[in-house]
C-alpha positions in Angstrom: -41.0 -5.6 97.0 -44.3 -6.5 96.7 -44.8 -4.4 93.7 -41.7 -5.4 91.6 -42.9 -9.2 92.4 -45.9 -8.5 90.6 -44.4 -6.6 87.4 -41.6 -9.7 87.2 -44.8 -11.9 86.9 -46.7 -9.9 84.6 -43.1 -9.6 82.2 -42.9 -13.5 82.8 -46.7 -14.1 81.3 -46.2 -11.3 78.6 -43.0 -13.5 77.2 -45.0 -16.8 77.8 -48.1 -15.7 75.6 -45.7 -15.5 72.7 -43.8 -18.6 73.0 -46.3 -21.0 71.7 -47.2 -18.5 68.9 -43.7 -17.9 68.1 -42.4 -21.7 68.4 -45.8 -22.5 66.2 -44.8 -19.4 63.4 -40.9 -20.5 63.4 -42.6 -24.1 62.4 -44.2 -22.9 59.5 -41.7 -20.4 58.3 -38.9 -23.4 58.2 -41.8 -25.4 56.5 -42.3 -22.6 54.0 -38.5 -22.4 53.1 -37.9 -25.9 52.9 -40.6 -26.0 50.0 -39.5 -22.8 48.3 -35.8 -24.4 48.2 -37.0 -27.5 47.5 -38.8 -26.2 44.4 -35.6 -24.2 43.4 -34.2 -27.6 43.3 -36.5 -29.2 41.0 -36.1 -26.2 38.7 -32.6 -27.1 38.4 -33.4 -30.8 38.0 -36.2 -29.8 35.5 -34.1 -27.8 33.5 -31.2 -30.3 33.3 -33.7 -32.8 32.5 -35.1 -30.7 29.5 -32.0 -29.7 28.4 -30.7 -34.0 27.9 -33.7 -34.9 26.3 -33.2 -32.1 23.4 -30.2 -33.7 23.6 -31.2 -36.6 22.7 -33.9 -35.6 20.3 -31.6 -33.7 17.8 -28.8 -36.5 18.3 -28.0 -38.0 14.7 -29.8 -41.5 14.9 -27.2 -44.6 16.3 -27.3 -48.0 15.5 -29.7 -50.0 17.6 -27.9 -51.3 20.7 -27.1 -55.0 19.9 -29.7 -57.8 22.1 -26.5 -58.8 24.8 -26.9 -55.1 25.6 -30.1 -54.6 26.4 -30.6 -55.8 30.1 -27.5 -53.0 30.5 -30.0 -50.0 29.0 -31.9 -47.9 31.4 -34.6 -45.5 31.2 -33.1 -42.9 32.8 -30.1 -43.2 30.9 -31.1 -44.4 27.1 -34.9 -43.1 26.7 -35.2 -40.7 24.1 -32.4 -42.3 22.1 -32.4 -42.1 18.8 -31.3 -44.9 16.7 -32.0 -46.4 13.2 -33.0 -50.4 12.8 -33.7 -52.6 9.7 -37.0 -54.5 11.2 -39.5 -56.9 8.8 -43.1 -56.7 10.3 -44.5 -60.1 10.1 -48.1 -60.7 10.0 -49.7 -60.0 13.5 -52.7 -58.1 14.9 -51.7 -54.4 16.5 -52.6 -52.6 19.2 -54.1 -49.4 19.5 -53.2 -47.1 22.2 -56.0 -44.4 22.3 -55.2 -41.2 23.3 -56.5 -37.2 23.1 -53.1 -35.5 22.6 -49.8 -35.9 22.6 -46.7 -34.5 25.0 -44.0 -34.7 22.9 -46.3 -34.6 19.7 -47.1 -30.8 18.2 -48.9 -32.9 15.4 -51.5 -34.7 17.5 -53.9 -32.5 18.6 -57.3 -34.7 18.7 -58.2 -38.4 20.1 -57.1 -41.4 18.1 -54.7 -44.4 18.1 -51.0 -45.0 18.2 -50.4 -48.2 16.0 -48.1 -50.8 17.9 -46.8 -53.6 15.5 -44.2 -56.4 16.6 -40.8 -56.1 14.1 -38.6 -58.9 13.3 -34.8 -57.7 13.7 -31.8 -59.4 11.1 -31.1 -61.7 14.1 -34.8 -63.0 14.7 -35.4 -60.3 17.9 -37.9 -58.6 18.0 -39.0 -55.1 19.2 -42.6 -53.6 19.2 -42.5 -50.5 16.9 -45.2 -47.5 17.7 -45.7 -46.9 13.9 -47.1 -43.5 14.5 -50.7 -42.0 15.1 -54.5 -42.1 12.8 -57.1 -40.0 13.6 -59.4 -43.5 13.0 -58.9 -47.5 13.0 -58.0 -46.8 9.1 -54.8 -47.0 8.5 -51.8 -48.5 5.7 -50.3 -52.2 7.1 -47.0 -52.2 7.6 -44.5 -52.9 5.0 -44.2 -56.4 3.7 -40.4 -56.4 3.1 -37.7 -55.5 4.8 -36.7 -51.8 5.7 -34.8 -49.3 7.5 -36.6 -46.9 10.2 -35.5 -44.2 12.4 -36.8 -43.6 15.7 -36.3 -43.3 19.4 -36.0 -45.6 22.5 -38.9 -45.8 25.0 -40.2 -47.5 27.9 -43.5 -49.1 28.6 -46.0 -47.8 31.0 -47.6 -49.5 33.7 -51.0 -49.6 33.6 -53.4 -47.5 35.3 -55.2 -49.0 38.7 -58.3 -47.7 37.9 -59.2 -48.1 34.1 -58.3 -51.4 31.9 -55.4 -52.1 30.4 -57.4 -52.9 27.0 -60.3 -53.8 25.6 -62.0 -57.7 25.7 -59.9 -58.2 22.5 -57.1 -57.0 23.4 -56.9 -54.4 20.6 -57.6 -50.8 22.2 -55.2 -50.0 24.7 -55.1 -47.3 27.4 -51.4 -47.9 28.4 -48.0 -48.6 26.4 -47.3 -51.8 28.2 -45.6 -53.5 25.4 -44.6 -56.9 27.1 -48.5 -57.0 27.9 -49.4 -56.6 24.6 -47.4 -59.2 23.0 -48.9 -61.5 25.8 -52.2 -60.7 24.7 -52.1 -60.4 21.2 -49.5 -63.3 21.1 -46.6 -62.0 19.5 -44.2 -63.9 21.3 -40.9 -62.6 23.1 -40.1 -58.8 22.9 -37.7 -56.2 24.1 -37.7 -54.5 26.9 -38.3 -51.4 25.5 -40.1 -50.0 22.0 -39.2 -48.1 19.4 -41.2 -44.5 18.9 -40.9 -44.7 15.0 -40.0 -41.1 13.5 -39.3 -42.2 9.6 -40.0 -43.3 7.1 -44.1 -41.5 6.4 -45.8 -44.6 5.1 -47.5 -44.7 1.9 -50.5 -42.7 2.5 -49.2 -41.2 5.4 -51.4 -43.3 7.7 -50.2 -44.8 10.7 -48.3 -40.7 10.7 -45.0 -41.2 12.5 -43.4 -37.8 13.1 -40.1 -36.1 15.3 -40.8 -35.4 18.4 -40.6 -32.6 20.8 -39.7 -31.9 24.7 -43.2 -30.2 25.7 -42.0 -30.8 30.1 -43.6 -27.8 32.2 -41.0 -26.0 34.3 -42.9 -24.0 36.6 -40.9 -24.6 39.5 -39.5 -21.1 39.8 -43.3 -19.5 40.2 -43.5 -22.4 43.0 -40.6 -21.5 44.7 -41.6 -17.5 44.6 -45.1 -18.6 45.9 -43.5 -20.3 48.7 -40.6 -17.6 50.3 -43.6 -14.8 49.3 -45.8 -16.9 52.3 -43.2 -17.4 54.1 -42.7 -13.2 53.9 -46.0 -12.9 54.8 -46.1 -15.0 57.9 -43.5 -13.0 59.2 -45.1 -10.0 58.6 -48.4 -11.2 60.6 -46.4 -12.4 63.4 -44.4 -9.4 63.8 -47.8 -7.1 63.4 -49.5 -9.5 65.6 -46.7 -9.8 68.5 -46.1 -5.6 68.2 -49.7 -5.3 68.7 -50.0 -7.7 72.1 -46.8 -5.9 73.5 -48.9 -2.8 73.4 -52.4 -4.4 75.0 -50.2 -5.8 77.8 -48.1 -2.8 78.4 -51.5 -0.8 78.6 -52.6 -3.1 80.8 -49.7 -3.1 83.4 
């Protein structure tokens, strides 16, 4: 009686020693999943994402959404648009938005300036047109008379937290944040968005507009593999592992 006492305890301990360990693996392996699914859903996002932006890109060009519509437009639903505009460019100083490359750019492959200019629409709106990119601070002024561009809908970007919006005259820029630059280089009332100008190449193809491109990594299906090939793992320890203690403790008894 004694005896059998003795082996229910040591039975008892053997299953206790793996509880926490097991609870502790169970943890992780739901932890493990939840990513690798998670990632499969971003793949699908991703993809769905890439797929609505070509979309867009290759669309032939619509008329510019008329002013009473644009509180209504939306990022998520408009940007990437393309649509064709007659604009006048009145005299103003631009901006420069500096930059080393280009996303959705294959032509900009080196540091240098997006020109943004304010444009004067038929009804007196105006947007702020990114004429295109110069390798320098040399570049053609726009057109002095009236004329018809093609290009896409985008959004501004907020500025970062840690470097400045622009220089002390407002003229090199860091971020698109077109209502800030109309503020500071006083162009007066803008849309809420700006047009990305694809055509037409100015004389002397400088400020270069060009087409652009969906460049959007999708690596989310090397993520997800990555995460359920851990989570494979992990069982494989914890099975080796728990085999292994089984044996010590039945040697022992």
């Amino acid at each position: 009686m004694e005896r059998g006492g003795r082996a229910a305890v040591k039975a008892s301990g053997r299953r206790g020693s793996l509880i926490v360990p097991g609870v502790f693996t169970l943890l992780c392996l739901v932890l493990l999943l939840g990513l690798g699914t998670w990632q499969i859903e971003r793949k699908a996002w991703k993809e769905a994402l890439i797929a609505t932006l070509d979309r867009r890109l290759n669309e032939a060009p619509i008329a510019l959404p008329p002013p009473e519509q644009w509180a209504g437009l939306s990022q998520s639903e408009s940007e990437f648009t393309r649509v064709r505009l007659r604009v006048t460019f009145p005299s103003a100083r631009d901006a420069l938005v500096f930059s080393g490359n280009s996303s959705v750019r294959d032509d900009v492959k080196g540091p240098g300036y997006f020109v943004f200019s304010p444009a004067r629409l038929p009804g007196g709106q105006q947007v702020v047109v990114n004429r295109g990119f110069t390798p320098s601070r040399s570049y053609a002024p726009p057109p002095s008379t009236s004329q018809e561009i093609v290009g896409y809908l985008r959004w501004p970007e907020a500025p970062s937290w840690f470097v400045a919006a622009h220089d002390a005259a407002g003229e090199i820029w860091t971020a698109r944040d077109t209502s800030a630059m109309a503020r500071v280089r006083g162009w007066g009332s803008v849309a809420p968005f700006y047009i990305e100008q694809e055509a037409p190449v100015p004389q002397g193809g400088l400020p270069h507009p060009a087409a652009l491109k969906v460049h959007l990594r999708n690596e989310h299906l090397q993520y997800a593999i990555t995460w359920y090939g851990l989570a494979a793992v992990l069982v494989a320890i914890f099975a080796i592992w728990a085999r292994k203690r089984r044996q010590e403790n039945e040697q022992g008894g």
